[in-house]
Each structure stands twice: as C-alpha cells, then as structure tokens.
C-alpha positions in Angstrom: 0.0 0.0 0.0 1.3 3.4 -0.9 1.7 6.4 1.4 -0.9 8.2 -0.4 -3.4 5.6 0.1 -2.7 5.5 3.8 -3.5 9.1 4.3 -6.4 8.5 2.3 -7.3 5.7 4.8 -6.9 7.7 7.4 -8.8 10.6 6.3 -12.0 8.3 5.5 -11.6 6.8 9.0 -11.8 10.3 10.7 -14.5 11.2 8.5 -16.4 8.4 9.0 -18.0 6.4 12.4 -16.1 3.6 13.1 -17.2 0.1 12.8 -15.2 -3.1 12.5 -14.7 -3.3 9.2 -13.2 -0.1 8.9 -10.3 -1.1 10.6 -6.8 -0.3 8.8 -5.4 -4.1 7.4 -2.6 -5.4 9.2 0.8 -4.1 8.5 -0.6 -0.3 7.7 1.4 1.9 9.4 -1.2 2.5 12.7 -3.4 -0.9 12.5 -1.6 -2.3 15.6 -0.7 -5.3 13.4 2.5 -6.0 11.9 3.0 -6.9 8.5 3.9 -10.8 7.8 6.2 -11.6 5.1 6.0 -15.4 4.5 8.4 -16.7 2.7 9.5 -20.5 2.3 12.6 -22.2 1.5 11.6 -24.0 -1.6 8.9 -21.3 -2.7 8.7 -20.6 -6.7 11.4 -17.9 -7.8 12.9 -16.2 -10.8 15.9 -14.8 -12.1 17.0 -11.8 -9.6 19.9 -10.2 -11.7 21.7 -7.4 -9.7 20.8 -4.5 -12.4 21.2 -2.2 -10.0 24.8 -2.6 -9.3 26.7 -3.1 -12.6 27.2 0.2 -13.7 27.5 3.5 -11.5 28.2 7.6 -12.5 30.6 9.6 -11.9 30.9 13.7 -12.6 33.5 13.5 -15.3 36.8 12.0 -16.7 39.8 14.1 -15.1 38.4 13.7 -11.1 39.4 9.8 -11.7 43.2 10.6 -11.9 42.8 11.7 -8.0 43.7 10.2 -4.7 40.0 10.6 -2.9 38.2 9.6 -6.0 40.3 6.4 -6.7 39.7 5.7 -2.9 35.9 6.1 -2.9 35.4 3.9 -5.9 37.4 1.1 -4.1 35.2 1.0 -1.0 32.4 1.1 -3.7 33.8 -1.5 -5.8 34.2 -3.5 -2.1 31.0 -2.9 -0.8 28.7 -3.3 -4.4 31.0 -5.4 -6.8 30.6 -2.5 -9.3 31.4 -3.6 -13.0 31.7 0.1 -14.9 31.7 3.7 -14.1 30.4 5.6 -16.7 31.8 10.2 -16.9 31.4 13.0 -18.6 34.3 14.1 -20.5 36.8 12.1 -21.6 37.3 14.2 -24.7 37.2 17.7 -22.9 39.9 20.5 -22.8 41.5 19.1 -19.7 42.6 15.4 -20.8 44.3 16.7 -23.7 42.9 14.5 -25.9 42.5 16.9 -28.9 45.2 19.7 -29.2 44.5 23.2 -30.6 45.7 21.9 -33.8 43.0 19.0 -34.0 46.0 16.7 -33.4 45.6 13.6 -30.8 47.5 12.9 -27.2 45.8 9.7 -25.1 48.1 10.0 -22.4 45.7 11.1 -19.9 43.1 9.0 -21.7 45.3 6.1 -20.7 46.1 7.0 -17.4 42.3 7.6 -16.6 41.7 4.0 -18.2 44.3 2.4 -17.0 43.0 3.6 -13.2 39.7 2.1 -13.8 40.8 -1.2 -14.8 43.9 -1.8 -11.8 40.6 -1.0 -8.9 38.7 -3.9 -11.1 36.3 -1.7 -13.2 35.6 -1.2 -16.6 34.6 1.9 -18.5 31.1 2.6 -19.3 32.6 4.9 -21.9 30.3 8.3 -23.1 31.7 10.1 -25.9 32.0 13.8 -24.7 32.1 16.5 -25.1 33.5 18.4 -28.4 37.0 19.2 -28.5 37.3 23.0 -28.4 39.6 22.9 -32.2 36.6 20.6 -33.4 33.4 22.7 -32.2 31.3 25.0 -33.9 31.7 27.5 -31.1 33.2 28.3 -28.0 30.5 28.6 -26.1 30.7 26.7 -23.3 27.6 24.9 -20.7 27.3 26.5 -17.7 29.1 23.4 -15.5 32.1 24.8 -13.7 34.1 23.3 -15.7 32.8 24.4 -18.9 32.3 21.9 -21.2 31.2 22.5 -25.0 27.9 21.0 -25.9 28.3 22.1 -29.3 28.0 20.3 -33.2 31.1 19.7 -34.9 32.3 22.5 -37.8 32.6 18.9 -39.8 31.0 15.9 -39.1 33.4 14.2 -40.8 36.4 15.1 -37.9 34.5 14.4 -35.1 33.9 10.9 -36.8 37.6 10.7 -37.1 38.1 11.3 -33.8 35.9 8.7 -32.6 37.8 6.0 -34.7 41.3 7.1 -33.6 39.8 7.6 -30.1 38.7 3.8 -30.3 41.5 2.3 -31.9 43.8 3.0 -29.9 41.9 2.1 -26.9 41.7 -1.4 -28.7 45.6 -1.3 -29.7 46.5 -0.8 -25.7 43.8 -2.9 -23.8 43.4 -5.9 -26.9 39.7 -6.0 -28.6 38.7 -9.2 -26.4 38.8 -6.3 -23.2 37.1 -3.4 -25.4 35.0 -5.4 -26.5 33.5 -5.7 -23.3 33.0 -2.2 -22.6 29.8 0.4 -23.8 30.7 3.3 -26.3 27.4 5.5 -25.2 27.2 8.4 -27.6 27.2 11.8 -25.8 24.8 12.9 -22.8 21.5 14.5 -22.9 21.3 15.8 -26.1 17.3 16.7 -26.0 18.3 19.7 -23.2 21.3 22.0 -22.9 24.2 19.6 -23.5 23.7 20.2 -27.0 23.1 23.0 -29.1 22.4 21.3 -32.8 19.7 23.1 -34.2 16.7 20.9 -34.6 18.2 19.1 -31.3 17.1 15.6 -32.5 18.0 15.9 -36.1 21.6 16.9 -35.5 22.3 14.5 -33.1 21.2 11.8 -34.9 24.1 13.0 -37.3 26.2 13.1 -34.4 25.3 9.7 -33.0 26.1 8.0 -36.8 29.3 9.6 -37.2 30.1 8.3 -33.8 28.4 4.0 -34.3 30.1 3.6 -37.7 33.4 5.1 -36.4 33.4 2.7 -33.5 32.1 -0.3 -35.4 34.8 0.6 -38.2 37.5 -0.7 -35.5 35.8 -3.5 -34.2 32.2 -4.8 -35.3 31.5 -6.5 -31.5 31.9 -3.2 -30.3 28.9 -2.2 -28.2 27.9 1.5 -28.7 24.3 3.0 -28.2 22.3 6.1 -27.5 20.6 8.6 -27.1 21.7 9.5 -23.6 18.4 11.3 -23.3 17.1 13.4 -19.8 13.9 12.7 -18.9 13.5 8.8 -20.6 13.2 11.2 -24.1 13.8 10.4 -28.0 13.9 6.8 -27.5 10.8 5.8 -30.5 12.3 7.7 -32.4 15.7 6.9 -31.8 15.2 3.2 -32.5 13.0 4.1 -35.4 15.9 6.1 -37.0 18.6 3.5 -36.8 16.2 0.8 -38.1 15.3 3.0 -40.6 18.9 4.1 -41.9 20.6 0.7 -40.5 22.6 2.4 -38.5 24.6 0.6 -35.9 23.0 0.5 -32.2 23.2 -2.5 -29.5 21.6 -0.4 -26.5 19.3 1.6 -25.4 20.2 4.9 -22.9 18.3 7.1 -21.5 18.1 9.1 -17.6 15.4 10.0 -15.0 15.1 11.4 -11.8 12.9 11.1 -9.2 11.5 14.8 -9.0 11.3 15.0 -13.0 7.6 16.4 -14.0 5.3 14.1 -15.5 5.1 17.1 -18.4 8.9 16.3 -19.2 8.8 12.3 -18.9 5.1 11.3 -20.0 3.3 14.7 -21.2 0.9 14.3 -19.0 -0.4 16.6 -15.8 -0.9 13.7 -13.7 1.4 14.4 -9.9 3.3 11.8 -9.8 5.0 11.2 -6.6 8.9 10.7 -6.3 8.5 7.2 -4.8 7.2 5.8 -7.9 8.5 7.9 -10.7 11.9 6.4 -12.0 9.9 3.0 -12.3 7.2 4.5 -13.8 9.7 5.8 -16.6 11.3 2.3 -16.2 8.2 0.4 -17.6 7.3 3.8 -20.2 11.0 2.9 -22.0 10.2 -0.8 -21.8 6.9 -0.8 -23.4 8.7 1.6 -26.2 11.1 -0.7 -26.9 9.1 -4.0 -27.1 7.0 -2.0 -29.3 9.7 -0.8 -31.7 11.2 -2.4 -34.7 14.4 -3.3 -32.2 12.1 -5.4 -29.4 15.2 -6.8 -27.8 17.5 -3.9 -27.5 18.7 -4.2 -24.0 17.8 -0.6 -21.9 20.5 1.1 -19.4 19.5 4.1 -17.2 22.7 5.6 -17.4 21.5 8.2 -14.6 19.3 7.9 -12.3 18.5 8.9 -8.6 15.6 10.3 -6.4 16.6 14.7 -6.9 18.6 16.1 -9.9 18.6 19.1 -7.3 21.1 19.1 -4.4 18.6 18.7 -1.5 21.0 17.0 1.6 17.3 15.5 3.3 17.6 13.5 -0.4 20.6 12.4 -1.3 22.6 12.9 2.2 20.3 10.7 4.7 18.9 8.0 5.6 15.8 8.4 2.9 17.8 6.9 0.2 17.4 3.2 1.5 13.5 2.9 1.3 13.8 4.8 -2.3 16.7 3.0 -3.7 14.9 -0.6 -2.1 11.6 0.1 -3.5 12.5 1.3 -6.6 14.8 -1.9 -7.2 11.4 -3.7 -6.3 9.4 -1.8 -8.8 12.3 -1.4 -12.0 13.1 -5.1 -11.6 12.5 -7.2 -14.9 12.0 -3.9 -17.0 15.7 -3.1 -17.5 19.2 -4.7 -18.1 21.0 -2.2 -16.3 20.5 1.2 -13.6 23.2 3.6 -13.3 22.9 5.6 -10.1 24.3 9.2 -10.3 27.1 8.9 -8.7 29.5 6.7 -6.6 31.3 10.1 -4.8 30.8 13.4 -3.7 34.5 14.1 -5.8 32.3 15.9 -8.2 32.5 19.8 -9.5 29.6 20.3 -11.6 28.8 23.6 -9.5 32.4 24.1 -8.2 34.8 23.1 -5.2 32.9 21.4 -2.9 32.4 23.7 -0.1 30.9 21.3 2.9 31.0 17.6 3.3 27.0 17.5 3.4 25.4 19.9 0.5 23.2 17.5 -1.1 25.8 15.8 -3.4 24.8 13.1 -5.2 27.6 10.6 -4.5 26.9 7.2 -2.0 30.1 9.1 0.0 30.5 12.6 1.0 33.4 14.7 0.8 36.7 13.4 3.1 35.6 9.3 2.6 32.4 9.7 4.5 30.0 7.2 4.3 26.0 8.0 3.0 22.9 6.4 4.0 22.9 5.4 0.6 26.2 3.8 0.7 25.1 1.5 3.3 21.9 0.4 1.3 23.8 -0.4 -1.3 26.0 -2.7 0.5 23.0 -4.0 2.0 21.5 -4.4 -1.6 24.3 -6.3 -2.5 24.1 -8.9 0.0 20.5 -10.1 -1.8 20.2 -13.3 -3.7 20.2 -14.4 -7.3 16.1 -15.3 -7.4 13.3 -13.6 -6.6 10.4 -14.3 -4.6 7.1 -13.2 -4.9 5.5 -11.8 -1.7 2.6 -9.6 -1.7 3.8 -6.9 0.1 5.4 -3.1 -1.3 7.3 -2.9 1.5 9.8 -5.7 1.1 11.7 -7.5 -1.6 12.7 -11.4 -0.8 15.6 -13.4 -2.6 16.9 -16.7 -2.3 20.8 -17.4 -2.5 22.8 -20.2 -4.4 23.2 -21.9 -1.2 19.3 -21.8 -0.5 20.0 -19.4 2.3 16.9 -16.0 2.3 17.6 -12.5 2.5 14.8 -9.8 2.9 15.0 -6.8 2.7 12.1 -4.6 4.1 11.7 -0.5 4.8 9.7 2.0 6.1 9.1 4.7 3.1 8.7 8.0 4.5 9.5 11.3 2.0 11.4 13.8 3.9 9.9 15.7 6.2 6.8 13.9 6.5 5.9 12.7 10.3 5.0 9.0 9.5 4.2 6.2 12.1 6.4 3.1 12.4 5.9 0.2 10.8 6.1 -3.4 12.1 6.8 -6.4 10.3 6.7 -10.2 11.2 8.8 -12.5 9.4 7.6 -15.7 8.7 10.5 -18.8 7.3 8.8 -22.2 8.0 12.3 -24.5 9.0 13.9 -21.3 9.9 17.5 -21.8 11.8 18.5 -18.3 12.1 17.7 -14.7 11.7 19.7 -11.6 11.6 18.7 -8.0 10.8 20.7 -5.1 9.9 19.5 -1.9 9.4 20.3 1.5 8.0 18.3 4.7 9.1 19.0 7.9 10.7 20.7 6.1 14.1 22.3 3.5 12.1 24.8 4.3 9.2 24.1 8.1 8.7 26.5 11.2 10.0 24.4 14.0 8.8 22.7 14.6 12.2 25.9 14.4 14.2 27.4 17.0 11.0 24.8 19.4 12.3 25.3 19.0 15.7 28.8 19.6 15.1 27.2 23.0 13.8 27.6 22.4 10.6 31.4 23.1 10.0 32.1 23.8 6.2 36.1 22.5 7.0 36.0 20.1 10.0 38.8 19.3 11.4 40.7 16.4 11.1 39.4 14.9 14.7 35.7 16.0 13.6 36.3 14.1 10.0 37.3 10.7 12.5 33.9 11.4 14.5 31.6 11.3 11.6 33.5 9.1 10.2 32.9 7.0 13.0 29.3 8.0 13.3 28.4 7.4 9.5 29.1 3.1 10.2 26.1 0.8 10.9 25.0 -1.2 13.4 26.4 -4.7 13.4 23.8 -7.1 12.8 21.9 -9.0 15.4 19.6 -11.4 16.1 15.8 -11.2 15.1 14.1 -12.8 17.8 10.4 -14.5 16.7 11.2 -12.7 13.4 9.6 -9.4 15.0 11.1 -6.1 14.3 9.5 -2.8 14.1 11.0 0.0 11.7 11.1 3.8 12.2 10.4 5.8 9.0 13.4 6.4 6.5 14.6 3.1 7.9 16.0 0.2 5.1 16.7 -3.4 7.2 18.3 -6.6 5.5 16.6 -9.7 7.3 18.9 -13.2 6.9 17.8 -16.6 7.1 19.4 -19.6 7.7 18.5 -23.3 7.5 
C-alpha cells in the first residue's frame, strides 16, 4: 500500500463512524498489526539479476586521476561489486585528448583508463564533449568546468576522432577487453548539453558519425544512445537506426525522481517521487518492445531520487527505502541502472564547499560514508532469485546456497511525520535470523554534522567522528522474526537453514 493511500485511509476513517470493518489491514502503518512476510525455502522464484549494481556515474573523466576519487570507488567496488563507471568528458579541454591543432594525445586518456581497470572496473565509456579545435563554437555549458555541448564544424572530424579515439583504446587494452565495454554516444542531447539546431536531427548525425566510427574498428563493439534526460527520443531513436541501418546495441536514456510528468510522460498527472523512475522504467520498456528493435537491451545511465542538491535527499537515511523500492518496482524492465554517482568528488557547480550539500555521490566529501552507501551494501548482500510476496514494502531473494535474505523498509519522503511500521517474518524451518539496518541512528553522520554546527572544514578529529558516526550497526539477532522499523529506515533480514 502506498503512502498516499494511507493518508487516504486515514482521512476516510476520521471522516467516518467507526465500525469493525473499517479497521486499517494489518501491517498499515497505525493498525496495531504488523505486517507478515512469509516466505519458504523452496517457494517458486525467478531470475533476480543485480541490475542495479553493474554500472555507477561519476561527474567527469579528469576527477578519476585523484587520490580521494580512486579511494571512494574502491570501497564502492568493495561494498557493491561494481562492474563500470560511466563520466562525462573524456574528450574535454583538460585530458588533452584533442590539441589546438585538431592533433591527438591519449596519455591522460590512458592514465584515466588504466585507473579504472587496476581497482577492477571497466569503463562505461560516453563520448563527450566536443573538442574546443573541433566545435562549432566556444560557447561553453554553464558546469564549472565548462564543457562545449556544441556540433562539430565537420562531421566528418568528429567521426575521425571517434575512430582514432577507439582504436587506440583497442591497440592498448586488446579487442577481447574493449569489447566488453559500452561506447554510449554523448549525454542529454534533448536539453542543454547540446546545441544542434533541430536538437534531435543533429544528433542523430552526431550519434552516426560516432556508431560507424566505432564499429569501423571492431564490429562487437557495443555502442548505443541517445543518452536522453527525462526517458526522451527513444521511439524515435530506435526508429531512425532501423530506418537508416545504423549501428545501435543499447538503449540509454536518464530520470530522476523529482522530474515532471510534463517532461517524462506529457501528461499533468502528480506523480510522486516514490514511484516515478519505475514508472519511466516500464514507459522505456513498453517503447522498446513496441519498436522495430524489441530486444535492444535498456540502461539508465543516470538515475537517482533529486537532480537538485537537496542533503534531506541524497545525504540521509531516505535513500534506503527509495533505492529498495524502486529496485522492487524497476526489476525485470531493464538490463541495467546507473545511479548518479558513486562520490561526492564531483564539481559540476564548483569546489565542494561542505561535506554534506546534497551531493549526489553514496560518499561525501573526506571518505564519509552515506545512507545510501550502506543500502547499497545491504542491496548487495540479496540473492540471485526472486520471490514473490505480496507486500510493497519488502523485496525477498533466495541465495545459491538456498540461504533467504529480505530486505524490508519504512518509506517515509522527507519531512513527513509518518508512524512506524512493524513487520513479522515468517521462514517455515527457519534456523536463524539476523537484521541489519540503515536509518538515521544506524549508518548516517548528517545529524551528528549538524550538531557539530555544521562546519564547512571540519577538522581532522571531527572528520574521524563522523566518520565514526556514518558506520552501521552490526547485525543482530531477530528474535520470533519481529522487528519494528522507524520511518526512513532500510533493514536486510537473513535466514538460515
């Protein structure tokens, strides 16, 4: 049951005399019962791939040659088994890549690839943005560090680019590697990261320079589109390469969770942030399955719950319920989710100025752990199949060695004073239980930030607090499978046989 139809619940109930029948069902936050999640051993499952962890963003290329970033992706990689990180970039002023002359130097490309691959991920490569001695104009996007999201003066150069771009990236790392990364063709083209003139038109120029370049090198290349905000372009996008048999072997596209229904379905309906990636999920689904490519495989390349830098978001504890349920709802529907990003190392408006500003990364400024950090690690410890329960408040998995994990939360949007909500889990032939939780007394430092008053620098001893502060609880023991969760609170349950 949603919030929304809880209030409504309530509201009628208020309204309304009582009677018996009016009574809230069991497991609503405020019945008095707790919700049972039954789940058996041997109960009917399906396939429960990880989609959610195989790819993650970052802000752009240049922030991977540094110490901090480096280390935040390894306690990523540790925590999440991460497969590819996916930037902005890599063709910018600042790696070098194209000199004034329209020459080529890889050596930061290298360096930056190279980095990936020793901390045990791959490169979810996105070809951006135009070389300065390649673009149309000079006018840069108003990111700090002022990329161009301009057309090429000739198509034919930027297409040249490309191929050089991929070939030697095949010469260094051998095709069998390359041929296991994504070539994703620029980065929300339909809005201000690109100024063709008609938008879709010209990138769809762009975006066949780009797929025959990289298939010219090596036809198992993998290289897709349209990078598109808001789940846009992507009938037409599908339609165009079938049309014009232009090379495409993914679909990409990005959502957030406060994006207007206007932008994403063109509709007026309010759509609440709890259910509006996975509502774009299944929209770019049903597209695809409809199109003349049914089988293309779909990758969020972005995603998360604000494109807005809101720290009640993206900085606590409300990240575990959202990331959990929208797993729950997204699953089957996609091949892969890309969360926006992995690290607070990220200048899109500037130097960070304070650890907690509503950053998007799972860890905040000086290696401190997020909320959202911890779900994910939490995430990760789910099984391989799926279980059906009837329930929108948990997700259950079986592992390969027939051991259950649960994961179950307490939705609450920021700011809203919701009750808690009890659960009973029910494992017929049940050994053992453990619970773990995150929520904001277990796993988050913002609160102890602000007591701290806030301090835009803290000090090295105040860094080893929250630090200290931002860990979560071990896990203990769920007695009679009983547990009762505080709103904005994410727990993994674990069964034994």
């Amino acid at each position: 049951m949603t919030q929304c139809a809880v209030r409504l619940i309530l509201l009628t109930l208020l309204m309304t005399p009582f009677s018996p029948s009016q009574t809230p069902p069991a497991g609503s936050p405020g019945s008095g019962a707790p919700e049972v999640i039954h789940i058996d051993f041997h109960s009917p499952a399906r396939p429960f791939p990880h989609f959610y962890e195989s790819i993650i963003g970052s802000g752009r290329a240049i922030l991977s040659l540094r110490q901090s970033w480096r280390e935040d992706l390894r306690s990523v990689r540790a925590a999440a088994a991460i497969q590819y990180v996916r930037f902005h970039g890599i063709f910018d002023r600042e790696t070098g890549a194209v000199n004034p002359d329209g020459t080529y130097n890889f050596s930061y490309v290298d360096q930056i690839y190279d980095g990936l691959l020793d901390i045990g991920v791959r490169p979810f490569v996105e070809l951006s943005f135009m070389p300065e001695a390649l673009a149309v104009s000079d006018q840069p996007h108003a990111f700090w560090y002022r990329p161009l999201p301009n057309p090429p003066k000739d198509y034919s150069a930027w297409e040249k680019l490309v191929e050089a771009f991929t070939r030697h990236l095949v010469e260094r790392y051998g095709a069998a590697e390359v041929e296991r990364w994504y070539f994703e063709v620029w980065n929300e083209p339909n809005i201000d990261f690109w100024t063709g003139s008609p938008k879709q038109s010209t990138y769809f120029d762009l975006y066949d320079h780009a797929a025959r370049a990289v298939k010219a090198v090596d036809a198992k290349l993998r290289v897709g589109g349209p990078a598109t905000a808001q789940a846009a372009w992507i009938p037409a996008f599908i339609e165009h390469c079938s049309r014009e048999r232009i090379p495409v072997d993914f679909v990409s596209t990005h959502v957030y969770g406060n994006d207007s229904s206007e932008d994403v379905f063109g509709t007026h309906e309010k759509v609440p942030r709890r259910d509006m990636v996975a509502r774009a999920v299944r929209k770019a689904h049903d597209e695809v399955a409809r199109s003349p490519l049914p089988r293309l495989p779909i990758i969020w390349s972005e995603y998360n719950a604000t494109y807005l830098n809101d720290p009640n978001v993206t900085d606590s504890a409300f990240m575990g319920p959202w990331l959990d349920n929208n797993i729950r709802e997204s699953d089957g529907l996609t091949s892969a989710m890309s969360y926006w990003c992995f690290s607070d190392v990220f200048e899109v408006q500037g130097v960070v100025k304070k650890p907690f500003y509503g950053g998007y990364g799972l860890i905040a400024e000086l290696h401190i752990p997020k909320p959202a950090f911890h779900a994910f690690a939490l995430l990760h410890r789910l099984g391989e199949e799926r279980i059906d329960v009837p329930s929108e408040n948990a997700l259950a998995t079986r592992r390969a060695d027939g051991s259950l994990a649960v994961a179950i939360w307490n939705y609450a949007e920021p700011g809203e004073n919701a009750p808690d909500r009890e659960f009973r889990i029910e494992a017929p032939g049940a050994k053992r239980m453990t619970i773990q939780e995150v929520s904001p007394e277990s796993g988050s430092a913002i609160d102890r930030w602000r007591a701290m008053g806030s301090p835009a620098w803290p000090t090295r001893e105040q860094v080893r607090l929250l630090r200290q502060a931002a860990q979560m609880n071990p896990e203990r023991p769920l007695r009679a499978g009983a547990v009762t969760l505080k709103p904005q609170t994410l727990a993994l349950v674990e069964i034994s046989r």
